[in-house]
C-alpha positions in Angstrom: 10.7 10.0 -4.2 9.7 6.8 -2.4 11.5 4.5 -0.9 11.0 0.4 -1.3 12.0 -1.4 2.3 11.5 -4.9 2.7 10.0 -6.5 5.4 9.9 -10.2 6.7 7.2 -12.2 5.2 7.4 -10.7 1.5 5.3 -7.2 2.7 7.1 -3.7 1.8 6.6 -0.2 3.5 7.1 2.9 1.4 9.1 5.0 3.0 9.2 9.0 1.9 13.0 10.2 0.6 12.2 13.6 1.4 10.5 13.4 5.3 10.7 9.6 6.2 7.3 8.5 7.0 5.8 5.8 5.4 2.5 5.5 3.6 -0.1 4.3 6.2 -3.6 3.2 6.1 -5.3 5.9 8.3 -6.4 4.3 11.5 -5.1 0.6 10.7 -9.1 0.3 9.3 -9.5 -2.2 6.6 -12.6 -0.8 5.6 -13.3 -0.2 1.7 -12.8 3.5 1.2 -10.2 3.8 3.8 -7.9 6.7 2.7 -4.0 6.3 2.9 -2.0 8.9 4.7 1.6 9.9 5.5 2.8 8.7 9.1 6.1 8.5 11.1 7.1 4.8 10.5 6.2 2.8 12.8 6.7 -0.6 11.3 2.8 -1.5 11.8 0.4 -3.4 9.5 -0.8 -0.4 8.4 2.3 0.4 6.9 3.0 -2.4 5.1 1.7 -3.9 1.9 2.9 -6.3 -0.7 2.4 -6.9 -4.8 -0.3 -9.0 -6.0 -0.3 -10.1 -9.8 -3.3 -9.0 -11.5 -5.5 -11.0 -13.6 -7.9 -8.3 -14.5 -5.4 -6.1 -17.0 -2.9 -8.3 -19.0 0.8 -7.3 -19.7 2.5 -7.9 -16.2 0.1 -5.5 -14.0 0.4 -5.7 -10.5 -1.7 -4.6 -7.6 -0.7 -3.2 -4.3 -2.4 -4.9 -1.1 -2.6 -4.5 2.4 -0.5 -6.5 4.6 -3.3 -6.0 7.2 -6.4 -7.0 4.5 -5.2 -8.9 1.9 -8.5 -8.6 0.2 -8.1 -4.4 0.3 -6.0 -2.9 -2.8 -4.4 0.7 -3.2 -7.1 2.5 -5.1 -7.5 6.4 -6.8 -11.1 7.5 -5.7 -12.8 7.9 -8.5 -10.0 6.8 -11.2 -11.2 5.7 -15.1 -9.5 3.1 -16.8 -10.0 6.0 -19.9 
């Protein structure tokens, strides 16, 4: 289970129940293609993200963006919309 923690400036971390380290963009890289990784919280920008209203599906959808790269989204490699 995951855990929601707020952070100044409207960002989020999610924070593991089970071990307590937060997802993390590996290396802090805003790169496309950059994979997401558990780390020790360490209350960087790579650990925090916040929700972005999307426009592209209807019904409420939201997107999860970096903090660090606002312009960077939480993705599945290789995911269908089918």
């Amino acid at each position: 289970m995951w855990l929601l923690t707020g952070i100044d400036g409207g960002a989020c971390s999610f924070v593991n129940l089970g071990n307590g380290e937060a997802l993390d963009v590996l290396n802090g890289s805003v790169e496309n293609g950059t994979n997401i990784q558990t780390h020790k919280y360490n209350g960087t920008a790579a650990q925090k993200f916040f929700f972005a209203k999307s426009e592209l599906i209807k019904g409420g959808t939201y997107m999860v963006r970096s903090f660090a790269a606002s312009d960077q989204v939480l993705d599945v490699a290789g995911a269908s919309a089918n």
